[in-house]
MOPAC internal coordinates of N, CA, C and O (Angstrom, degrees):
PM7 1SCF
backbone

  N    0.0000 0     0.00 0     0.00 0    0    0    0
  C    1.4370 1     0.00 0     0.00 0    1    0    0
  C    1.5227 1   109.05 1     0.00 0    2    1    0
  O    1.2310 1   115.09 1   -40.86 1    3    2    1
  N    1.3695 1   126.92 1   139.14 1    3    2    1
  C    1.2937 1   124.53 1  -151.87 1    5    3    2
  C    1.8474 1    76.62 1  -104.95 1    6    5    3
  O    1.2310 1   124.80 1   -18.70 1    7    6    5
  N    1.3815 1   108.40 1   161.30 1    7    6    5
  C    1.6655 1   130.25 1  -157.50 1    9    7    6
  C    1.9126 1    79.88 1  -118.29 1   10    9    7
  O    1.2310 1   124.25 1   -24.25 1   11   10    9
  N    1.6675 1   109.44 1   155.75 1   11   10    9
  C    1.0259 1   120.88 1   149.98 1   13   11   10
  C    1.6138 1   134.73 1   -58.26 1   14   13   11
  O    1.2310 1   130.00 1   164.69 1   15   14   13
  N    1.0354 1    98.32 1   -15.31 1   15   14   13
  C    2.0105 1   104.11 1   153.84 1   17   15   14
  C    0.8736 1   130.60 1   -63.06 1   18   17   15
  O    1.2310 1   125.06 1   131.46 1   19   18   17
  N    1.8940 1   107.89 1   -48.54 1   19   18   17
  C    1.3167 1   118.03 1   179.59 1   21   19   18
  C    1.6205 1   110.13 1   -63.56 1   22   21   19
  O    1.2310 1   128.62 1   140.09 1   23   22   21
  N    0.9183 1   101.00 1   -39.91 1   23   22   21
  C    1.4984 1    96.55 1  -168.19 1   25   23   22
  C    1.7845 1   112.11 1   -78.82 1   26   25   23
  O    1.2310 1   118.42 1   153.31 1   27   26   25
  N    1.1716 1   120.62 1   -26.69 1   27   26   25
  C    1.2591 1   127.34 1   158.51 1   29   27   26
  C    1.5341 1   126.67 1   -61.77 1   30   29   27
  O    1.2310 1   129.14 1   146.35 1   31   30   29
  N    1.3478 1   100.00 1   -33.65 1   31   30   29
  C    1.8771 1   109.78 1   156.34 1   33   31   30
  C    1.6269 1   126.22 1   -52.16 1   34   33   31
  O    1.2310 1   136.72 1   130.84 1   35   34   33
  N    1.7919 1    85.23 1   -49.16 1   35   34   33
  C    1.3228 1    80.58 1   170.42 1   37   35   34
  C    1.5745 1   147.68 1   -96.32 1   38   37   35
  O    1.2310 1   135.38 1   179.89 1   39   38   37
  N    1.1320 1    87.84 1    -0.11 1   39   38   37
  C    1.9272 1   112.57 1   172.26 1   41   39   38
  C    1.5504 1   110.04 1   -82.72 1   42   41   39
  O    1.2310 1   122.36 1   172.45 1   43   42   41
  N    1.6511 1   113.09 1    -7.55 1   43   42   41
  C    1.1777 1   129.93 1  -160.19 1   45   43   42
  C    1.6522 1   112.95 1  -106.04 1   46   45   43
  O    1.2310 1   128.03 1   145.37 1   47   46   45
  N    1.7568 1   102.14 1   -34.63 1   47   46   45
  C    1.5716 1   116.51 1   157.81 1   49   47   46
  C    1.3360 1   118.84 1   -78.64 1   50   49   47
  O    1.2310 1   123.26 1   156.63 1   51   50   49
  N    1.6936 1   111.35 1   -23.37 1   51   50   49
  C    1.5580 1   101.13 1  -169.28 1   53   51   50
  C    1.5786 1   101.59 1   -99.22 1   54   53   51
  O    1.2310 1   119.51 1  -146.88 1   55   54   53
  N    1.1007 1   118.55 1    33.12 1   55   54   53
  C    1.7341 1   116.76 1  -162.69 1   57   55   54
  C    1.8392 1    88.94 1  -104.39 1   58   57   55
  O    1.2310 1   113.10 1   158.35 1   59   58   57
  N    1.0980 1   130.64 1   -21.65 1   59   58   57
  C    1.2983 1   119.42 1   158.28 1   61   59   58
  C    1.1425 1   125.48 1   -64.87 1   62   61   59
  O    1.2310 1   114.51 1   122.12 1   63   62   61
  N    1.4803 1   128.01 1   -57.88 1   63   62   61
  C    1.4230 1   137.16 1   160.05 1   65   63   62
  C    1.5037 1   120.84 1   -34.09 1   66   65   63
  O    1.2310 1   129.20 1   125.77 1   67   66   65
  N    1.0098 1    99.88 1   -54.23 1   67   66   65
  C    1.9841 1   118.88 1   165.52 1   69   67   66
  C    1.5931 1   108.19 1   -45.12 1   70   69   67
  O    1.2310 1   126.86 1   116.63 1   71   70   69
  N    1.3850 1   104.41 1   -63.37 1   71   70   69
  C    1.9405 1   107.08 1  -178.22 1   73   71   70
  C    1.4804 1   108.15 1   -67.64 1   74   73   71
  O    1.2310 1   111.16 1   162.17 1   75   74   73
  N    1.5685 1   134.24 1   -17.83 1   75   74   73
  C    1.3892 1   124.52 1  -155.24 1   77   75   74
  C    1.7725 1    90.67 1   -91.98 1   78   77   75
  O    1.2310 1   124.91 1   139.02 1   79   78   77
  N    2.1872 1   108.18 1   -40.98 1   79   78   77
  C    1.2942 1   100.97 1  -170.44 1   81   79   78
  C    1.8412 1   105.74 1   -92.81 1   82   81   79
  O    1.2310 1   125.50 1  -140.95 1   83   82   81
  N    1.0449 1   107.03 1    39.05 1   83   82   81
  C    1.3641 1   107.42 1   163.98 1   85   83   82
  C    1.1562 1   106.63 1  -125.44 1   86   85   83
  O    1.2310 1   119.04 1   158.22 1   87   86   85
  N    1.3010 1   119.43 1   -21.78 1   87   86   85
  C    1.9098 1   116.45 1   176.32 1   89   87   86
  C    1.6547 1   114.67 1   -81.83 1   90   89   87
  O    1.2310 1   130.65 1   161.32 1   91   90   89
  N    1.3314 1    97.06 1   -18.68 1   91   90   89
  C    1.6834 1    92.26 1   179.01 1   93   91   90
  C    1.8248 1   112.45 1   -69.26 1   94   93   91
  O    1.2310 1   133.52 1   -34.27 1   95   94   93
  N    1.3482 1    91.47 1   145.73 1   95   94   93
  C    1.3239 1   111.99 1  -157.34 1   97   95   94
  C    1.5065 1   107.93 1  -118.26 1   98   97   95
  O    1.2310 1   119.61 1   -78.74 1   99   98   97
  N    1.2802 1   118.35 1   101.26 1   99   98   97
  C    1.6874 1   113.34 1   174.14 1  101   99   98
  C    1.4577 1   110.78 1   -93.06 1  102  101   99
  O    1.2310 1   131.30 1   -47.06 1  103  102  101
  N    1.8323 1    95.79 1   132.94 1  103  102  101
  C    1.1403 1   123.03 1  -172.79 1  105  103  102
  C    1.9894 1   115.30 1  -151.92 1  106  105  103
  O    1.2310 1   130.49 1  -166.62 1  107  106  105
  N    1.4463 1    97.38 1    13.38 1  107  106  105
  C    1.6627 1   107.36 1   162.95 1  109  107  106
  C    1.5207 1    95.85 1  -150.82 1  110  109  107
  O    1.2310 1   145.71 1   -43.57 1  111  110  109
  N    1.3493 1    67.62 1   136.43 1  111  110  109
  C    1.7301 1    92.06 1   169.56 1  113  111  110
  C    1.2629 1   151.41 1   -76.37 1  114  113  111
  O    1.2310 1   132.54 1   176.63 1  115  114  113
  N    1.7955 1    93.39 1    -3.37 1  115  114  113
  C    1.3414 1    98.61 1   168.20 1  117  115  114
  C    2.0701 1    96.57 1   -78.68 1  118  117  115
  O    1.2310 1   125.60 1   129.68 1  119  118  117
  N    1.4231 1   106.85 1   -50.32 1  119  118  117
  C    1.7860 1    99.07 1  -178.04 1  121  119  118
  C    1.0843 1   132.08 1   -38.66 1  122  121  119
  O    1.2310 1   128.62 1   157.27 1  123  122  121
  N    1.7388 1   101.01 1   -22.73 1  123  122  121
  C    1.6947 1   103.11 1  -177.52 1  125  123  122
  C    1.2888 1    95.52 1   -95.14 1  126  125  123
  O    1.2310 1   106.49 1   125.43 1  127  126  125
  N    1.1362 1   142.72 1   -54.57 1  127  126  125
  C    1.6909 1   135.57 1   178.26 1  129  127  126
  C    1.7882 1    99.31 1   -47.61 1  130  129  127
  O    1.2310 1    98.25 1   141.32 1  131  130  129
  N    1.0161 1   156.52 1   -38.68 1  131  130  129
  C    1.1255 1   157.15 1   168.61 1  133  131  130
  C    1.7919 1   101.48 1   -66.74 1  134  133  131
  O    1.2310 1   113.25 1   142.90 1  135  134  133
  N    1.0533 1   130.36 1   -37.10 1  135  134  133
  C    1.3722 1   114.51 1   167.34 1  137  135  134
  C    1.3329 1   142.00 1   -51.57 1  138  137  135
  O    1.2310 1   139.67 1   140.75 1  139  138  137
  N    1.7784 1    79.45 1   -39.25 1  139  138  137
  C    1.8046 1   116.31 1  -166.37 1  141  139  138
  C    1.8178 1    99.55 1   -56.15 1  142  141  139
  O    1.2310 1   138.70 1   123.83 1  143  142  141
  N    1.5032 1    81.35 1   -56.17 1  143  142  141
  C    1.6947 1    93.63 1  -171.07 1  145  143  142
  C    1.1262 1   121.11 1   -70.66 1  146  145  143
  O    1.2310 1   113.54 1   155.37 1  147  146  145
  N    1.6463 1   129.82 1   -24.63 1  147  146  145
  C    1.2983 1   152.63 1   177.65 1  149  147  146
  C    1.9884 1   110.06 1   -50.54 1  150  149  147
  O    1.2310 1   146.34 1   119.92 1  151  150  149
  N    1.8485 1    66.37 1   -60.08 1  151  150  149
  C    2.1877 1    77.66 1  -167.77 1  153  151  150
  C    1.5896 1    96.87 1  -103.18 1  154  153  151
  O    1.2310 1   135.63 1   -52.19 1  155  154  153
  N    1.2320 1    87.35 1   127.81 1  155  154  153
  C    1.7622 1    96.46 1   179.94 1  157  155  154
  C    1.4020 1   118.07 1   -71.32 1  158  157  155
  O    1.2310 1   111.73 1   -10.78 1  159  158  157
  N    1.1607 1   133.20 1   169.22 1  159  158  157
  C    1.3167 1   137.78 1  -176.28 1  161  159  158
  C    1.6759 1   118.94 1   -89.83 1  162  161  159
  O    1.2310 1   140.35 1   146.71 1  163  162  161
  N    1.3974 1    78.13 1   -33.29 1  163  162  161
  C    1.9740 1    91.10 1  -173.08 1  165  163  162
  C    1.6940 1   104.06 1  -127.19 1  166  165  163
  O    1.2310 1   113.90 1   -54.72 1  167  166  165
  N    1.0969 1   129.16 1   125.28 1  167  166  165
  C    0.9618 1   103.05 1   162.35 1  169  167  166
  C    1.6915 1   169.99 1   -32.71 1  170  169  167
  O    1.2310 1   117.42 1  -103.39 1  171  170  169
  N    0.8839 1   122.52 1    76.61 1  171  170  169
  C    1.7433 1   123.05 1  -148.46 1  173  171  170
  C    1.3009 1   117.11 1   -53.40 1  174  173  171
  O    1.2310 1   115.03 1   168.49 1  175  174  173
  N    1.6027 1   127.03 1   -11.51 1  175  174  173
  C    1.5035 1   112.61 1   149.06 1  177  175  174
  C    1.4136 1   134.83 1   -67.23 1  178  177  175
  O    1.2310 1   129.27 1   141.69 1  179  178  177
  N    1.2441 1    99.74 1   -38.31 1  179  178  177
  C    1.9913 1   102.61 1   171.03 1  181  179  178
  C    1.5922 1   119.18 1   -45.13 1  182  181  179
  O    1.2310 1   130.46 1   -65.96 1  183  182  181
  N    1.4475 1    97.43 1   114.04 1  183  182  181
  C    1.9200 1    89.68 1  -179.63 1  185  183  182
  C    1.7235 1    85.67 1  -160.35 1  186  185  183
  O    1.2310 1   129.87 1    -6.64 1  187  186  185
  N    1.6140 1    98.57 1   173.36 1  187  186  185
  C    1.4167 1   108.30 1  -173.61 1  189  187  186
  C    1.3181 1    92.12 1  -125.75 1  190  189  187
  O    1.2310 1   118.31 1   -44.46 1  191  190  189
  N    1.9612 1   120.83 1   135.54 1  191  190  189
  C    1.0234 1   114.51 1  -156.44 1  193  191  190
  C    1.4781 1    87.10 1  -113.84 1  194  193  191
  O    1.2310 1   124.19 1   -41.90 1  195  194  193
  N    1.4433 1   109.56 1   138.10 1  195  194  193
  C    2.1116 1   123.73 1  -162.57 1  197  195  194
  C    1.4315 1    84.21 1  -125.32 1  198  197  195
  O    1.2310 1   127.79 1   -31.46 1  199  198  197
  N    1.4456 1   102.61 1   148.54 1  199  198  197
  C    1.4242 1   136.26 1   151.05 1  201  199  198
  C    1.3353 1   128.09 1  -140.31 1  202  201  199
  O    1.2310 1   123.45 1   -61.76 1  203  202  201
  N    1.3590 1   111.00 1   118.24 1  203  202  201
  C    1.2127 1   110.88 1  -164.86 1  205  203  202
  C    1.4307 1   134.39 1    51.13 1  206  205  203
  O    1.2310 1   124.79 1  -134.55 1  207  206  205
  N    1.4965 1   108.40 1    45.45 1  207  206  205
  C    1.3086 1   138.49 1  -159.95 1  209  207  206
  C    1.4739 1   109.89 1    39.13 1  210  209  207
  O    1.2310 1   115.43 1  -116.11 1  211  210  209
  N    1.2115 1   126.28 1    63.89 1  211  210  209
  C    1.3832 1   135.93 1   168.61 1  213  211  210
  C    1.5655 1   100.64 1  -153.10 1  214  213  211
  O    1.2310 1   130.77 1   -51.29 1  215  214  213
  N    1.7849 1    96.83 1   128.71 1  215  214  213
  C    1.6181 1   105.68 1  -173.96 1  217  215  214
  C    1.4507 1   100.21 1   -83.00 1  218  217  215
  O    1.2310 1   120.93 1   -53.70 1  219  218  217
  N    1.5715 1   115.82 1   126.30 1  219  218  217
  C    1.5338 1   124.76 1   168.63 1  221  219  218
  C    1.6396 1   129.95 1   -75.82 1  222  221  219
  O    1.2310 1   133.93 1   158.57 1  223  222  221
  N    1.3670 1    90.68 1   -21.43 1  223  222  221
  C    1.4704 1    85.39 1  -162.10 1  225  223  222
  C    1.9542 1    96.34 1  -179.17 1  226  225  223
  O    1.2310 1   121.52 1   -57.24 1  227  226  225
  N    0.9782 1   114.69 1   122.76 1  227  226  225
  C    1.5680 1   130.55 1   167.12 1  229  227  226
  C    1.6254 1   119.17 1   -64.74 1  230  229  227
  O    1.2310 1   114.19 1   -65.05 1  231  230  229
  N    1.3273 1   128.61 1   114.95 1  231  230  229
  C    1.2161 1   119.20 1   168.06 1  233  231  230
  C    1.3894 1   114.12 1   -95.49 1  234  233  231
  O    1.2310 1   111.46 1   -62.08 1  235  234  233
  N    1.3729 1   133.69 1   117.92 1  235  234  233
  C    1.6174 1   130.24 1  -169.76 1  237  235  234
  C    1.5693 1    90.49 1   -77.95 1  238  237  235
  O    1.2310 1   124.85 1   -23.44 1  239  238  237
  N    1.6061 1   108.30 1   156.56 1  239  238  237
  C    1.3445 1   137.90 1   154.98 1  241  239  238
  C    1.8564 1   105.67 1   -43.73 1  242  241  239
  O    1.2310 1   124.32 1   -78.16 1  243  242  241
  N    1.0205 1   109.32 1   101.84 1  243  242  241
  C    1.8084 1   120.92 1   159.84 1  245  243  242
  C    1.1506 1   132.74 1   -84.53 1  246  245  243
  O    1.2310 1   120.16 1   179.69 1  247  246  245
  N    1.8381 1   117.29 1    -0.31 1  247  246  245
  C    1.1317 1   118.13 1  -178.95 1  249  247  246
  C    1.6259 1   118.26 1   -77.01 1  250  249  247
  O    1.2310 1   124.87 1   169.34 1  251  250  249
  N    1.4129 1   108.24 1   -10.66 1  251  250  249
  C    1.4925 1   100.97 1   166.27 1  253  251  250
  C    1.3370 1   121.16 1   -83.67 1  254  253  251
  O    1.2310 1   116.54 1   169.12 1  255  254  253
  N    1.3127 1   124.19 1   -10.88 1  255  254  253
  C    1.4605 1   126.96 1   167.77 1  257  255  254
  C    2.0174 1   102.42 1   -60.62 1  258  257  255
  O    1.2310 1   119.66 1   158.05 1  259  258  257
  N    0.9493 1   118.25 1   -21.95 1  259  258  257
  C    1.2585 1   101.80 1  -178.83 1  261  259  258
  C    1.7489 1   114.59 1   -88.64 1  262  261  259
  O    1.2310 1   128.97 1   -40.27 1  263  262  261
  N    1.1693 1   100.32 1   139.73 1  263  262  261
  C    1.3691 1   110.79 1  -161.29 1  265  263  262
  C    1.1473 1   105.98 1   -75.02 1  266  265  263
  O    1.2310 1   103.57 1  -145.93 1  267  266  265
  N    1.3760 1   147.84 1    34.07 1  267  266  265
  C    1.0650 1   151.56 1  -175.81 1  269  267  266
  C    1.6095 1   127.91 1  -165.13 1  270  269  267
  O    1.2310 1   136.69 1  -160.32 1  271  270  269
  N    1.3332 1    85.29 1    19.68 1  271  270  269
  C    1.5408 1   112.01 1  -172.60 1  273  271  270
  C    1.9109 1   111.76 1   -67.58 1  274  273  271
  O    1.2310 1   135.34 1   125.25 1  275  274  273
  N    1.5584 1    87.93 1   -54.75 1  275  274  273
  C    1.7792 1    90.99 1   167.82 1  277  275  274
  C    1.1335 1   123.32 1   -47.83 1  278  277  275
  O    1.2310 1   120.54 1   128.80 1  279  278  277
  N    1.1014 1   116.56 1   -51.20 1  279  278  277
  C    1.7981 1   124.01 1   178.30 1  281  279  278
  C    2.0024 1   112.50 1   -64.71 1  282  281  279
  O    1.2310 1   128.53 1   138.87 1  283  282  281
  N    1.3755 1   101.18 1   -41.13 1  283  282  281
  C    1.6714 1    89.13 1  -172.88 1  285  283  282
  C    1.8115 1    97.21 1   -82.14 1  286  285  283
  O    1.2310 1   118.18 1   167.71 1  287  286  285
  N    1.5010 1   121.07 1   -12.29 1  287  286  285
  C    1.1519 1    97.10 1  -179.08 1  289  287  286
  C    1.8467 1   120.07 1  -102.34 1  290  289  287
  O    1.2310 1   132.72 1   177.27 1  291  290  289
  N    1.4718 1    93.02 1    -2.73 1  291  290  289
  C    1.8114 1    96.92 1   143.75 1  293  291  290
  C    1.4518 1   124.77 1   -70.18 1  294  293  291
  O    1.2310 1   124.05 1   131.55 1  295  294  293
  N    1.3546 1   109.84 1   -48.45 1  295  294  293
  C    1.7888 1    94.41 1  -163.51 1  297  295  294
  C    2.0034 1    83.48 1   -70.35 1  298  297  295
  O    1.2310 1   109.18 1   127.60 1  299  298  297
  N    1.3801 1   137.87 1   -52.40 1  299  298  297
  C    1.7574 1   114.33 1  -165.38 1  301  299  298
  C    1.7458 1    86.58 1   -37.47 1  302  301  299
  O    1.2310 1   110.54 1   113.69 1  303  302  301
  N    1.6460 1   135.38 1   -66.31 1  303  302  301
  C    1.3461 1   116.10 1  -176.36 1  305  303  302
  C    1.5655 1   139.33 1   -42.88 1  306  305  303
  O    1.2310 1   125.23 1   148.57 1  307  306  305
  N    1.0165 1   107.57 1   -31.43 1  307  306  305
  C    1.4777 1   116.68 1   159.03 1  309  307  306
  C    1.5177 1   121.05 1   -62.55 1  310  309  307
  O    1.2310 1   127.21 1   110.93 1  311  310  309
  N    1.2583 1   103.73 1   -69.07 1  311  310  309
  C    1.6526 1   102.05 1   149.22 1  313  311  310
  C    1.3377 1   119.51 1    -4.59 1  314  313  311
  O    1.2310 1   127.61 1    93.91 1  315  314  313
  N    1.5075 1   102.96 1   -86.09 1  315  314  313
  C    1.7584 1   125.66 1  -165.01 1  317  315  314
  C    1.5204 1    87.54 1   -40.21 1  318  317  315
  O    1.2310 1   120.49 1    87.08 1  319  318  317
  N    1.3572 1   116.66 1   -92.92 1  319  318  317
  C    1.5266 1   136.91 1   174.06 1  321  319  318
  C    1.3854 1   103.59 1    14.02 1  322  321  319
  O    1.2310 1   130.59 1    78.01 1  323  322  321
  N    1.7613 1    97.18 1  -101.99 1  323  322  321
  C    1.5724 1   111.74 1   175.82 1  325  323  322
  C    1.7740 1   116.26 1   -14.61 1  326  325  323
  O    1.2310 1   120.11 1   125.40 1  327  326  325
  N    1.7134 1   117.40 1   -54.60 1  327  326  325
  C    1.1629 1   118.41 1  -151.87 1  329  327  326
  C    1.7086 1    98.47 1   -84.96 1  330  329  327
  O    1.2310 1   117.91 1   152.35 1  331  330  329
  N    1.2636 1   121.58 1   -27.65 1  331  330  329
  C    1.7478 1   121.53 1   172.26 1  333  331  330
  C    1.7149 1   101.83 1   -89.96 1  334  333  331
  O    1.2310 1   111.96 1   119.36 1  335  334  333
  N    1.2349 1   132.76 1   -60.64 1  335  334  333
  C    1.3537 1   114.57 1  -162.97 1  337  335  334
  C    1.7347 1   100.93 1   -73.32 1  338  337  335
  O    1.2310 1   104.83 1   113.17 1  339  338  337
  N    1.3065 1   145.65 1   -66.83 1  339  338  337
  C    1.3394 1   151.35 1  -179.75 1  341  339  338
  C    1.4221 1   111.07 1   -41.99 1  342  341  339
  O    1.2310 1   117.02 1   109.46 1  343  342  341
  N    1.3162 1   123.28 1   -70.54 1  343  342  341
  C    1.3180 1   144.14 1  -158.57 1  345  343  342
  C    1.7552 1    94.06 1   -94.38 1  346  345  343
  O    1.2310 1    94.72 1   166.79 1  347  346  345
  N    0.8096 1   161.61 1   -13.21 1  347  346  345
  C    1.5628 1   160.19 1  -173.92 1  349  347  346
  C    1.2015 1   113.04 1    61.99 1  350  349  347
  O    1.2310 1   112.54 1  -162.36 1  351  350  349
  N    1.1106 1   131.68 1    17.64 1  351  350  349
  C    1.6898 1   137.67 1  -149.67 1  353  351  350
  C    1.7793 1   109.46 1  -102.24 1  354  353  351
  O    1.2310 1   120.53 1   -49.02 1  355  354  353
  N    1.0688 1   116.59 1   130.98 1  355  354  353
  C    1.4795 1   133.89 1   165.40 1  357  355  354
  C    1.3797 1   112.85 1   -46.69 1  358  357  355
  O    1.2310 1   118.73 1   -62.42 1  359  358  357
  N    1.5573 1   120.03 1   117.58 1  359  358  357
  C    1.4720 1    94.15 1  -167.66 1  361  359  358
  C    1.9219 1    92.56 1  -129.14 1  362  361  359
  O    1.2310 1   118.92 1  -155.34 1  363  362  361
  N    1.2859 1   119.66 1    24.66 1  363  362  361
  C    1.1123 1   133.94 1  -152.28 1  365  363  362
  C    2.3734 1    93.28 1   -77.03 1  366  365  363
  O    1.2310 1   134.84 1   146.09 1  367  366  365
  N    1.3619 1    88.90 1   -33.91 1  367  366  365
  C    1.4088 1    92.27 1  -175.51 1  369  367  366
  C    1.3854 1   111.36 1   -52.71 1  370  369  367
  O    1.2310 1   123.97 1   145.61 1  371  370  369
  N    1.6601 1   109.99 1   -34.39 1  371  370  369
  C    1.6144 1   117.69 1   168.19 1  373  371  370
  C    1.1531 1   131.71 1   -74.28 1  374  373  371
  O    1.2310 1   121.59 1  -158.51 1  375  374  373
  N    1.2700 1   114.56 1    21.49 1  375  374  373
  C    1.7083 1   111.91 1  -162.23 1  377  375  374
  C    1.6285 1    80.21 1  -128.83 1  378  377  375
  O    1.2310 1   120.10 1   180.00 1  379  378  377

């Protein structure tokens, strides 16, 4: 069982990583089309596992267990943004 230290240690190493992907700033469009596609929209572990067309068992979405989930799933939003309000672009293919 992880202790309230531990976990304060580690919110404490990733607090650089956190400020660098919140300061990045999109302003080309190839970076934000490379984002789009990069960071997924939905999570790609969540699935329902079937046999013989009968669902066995539910796998929940785990991408919020990663501690850095808020931040990579702002800048794909920043991304989005940039490429419809700046760039005029349809971004519906990414959603």
């Amino acid at each position: 069982m992880t202790s309230f230290t531990q976990i304060r240690t580690q919110n404490n190493l990733l607090h650089p990583i956190r400020q660098w992907l919140d300061s990045i700033e999109i302003h080309n469009p190839k970076l934000a089309h490379s984002l789009c596609k990069l960071i997924p929209a939905q999570c790609p572990f969540e699935r329902d596992i079937t046999m013989f067309g009968r669902k066995l068992f539910h796998i929940p979405p785990m991408c919020k267990l990663n501690p850095l989930y808020e931040e990579v799933v702002s800048l794909r939003f920043r991304a989005l943004c940039y490429l419809a309000d700046e760039c005029g672009e349809d971004v519906t293919a990414y959603c």
